[in-house]
N, C-alpha and C positions, 0 to 999 in steps of 0.2 A: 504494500500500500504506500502510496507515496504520502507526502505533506505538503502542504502550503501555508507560509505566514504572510501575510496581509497586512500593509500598512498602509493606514488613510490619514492623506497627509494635506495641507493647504498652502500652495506656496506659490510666489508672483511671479518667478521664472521656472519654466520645466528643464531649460537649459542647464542648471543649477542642478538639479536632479539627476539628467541623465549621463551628467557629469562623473558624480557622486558614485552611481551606478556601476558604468565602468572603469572608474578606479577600483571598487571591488572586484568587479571581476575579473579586471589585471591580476588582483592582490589573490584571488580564490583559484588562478591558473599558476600561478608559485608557490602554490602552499599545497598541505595537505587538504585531502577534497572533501570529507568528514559530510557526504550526502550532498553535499548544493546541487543541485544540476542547473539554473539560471533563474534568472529575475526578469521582469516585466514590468512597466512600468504604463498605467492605465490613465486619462484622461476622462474627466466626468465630462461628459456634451453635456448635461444639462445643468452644471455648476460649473462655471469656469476660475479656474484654480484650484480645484479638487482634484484630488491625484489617490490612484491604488497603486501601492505595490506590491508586487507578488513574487514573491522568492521562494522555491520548488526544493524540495528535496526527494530523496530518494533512497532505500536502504541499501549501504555500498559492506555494511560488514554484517553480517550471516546473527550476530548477536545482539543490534541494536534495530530496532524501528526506526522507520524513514523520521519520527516525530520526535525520538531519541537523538538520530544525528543532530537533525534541528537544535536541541536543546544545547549538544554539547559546541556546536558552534556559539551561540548563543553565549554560550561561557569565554569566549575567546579574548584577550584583550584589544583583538583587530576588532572583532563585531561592536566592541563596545566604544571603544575610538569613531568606528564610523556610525553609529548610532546618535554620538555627542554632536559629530558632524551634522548630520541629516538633522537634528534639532536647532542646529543655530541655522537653517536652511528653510525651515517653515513656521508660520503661523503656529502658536498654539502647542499644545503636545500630540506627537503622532499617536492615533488609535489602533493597537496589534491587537491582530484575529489570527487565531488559529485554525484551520481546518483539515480533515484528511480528507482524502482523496480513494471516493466509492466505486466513480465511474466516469473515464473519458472516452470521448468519440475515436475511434482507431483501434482501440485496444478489446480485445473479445472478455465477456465475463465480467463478474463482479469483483472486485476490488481488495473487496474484505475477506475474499476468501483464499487471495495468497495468487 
């Protein structure tokens, strides 16, 4: 089952953002891979300057869950570096959501069941 964490964010430049972005994932292609598989970065059409991000993981070691990797990035002193970033970057405090991942288009079967 994969993961997704979700961050809704409000901010006057998307440039800033998707900046931000792939300096991670410069930083996430010389490190250890600890589940990322990539980020997205979503524009609200009907709120302009409302922003999702969605950063994907995936289970890469046989003993943690794709929601497990997440976490133990999450623990990382780069994640938190760039977290500090991405808040002097927006409006407000970012809103994270977590969610797993049931079912996408492409892929046969249910999710939850491995």
């Amino acid at each position: 089952m994969k993961f997704s964490q979700a961050i809704r964010v409000r901010a006057a430049d998307p440039d800033q953002l998707i900046e931000l972005l792939a300096e991670w994932d410069r930083g996430q292609a010389a490190d250890e891979i600890m589940g990322y598989i990539g980020t997205r970065l979503l524009a609200d059409r009907d709120s302009p300057g409302d922003y999702m991000i969605l950063a994907e993981f995936a289970e890469v070691d046989g003993d943690l869950t794709a929601a497990e990797e997440a976490e133990r990035n999450n623990q990382r002193e780069r994640t938190e570096a760039w977290a500090r970033k991405l808040r002097e970057l927006v409006e407000g405090e970012p809103e994270w959501v977590h969610y797993d991942e049931y079912y996408r288009t492409g892929l046969t079967g249910d999710l939850r069941t491995g």
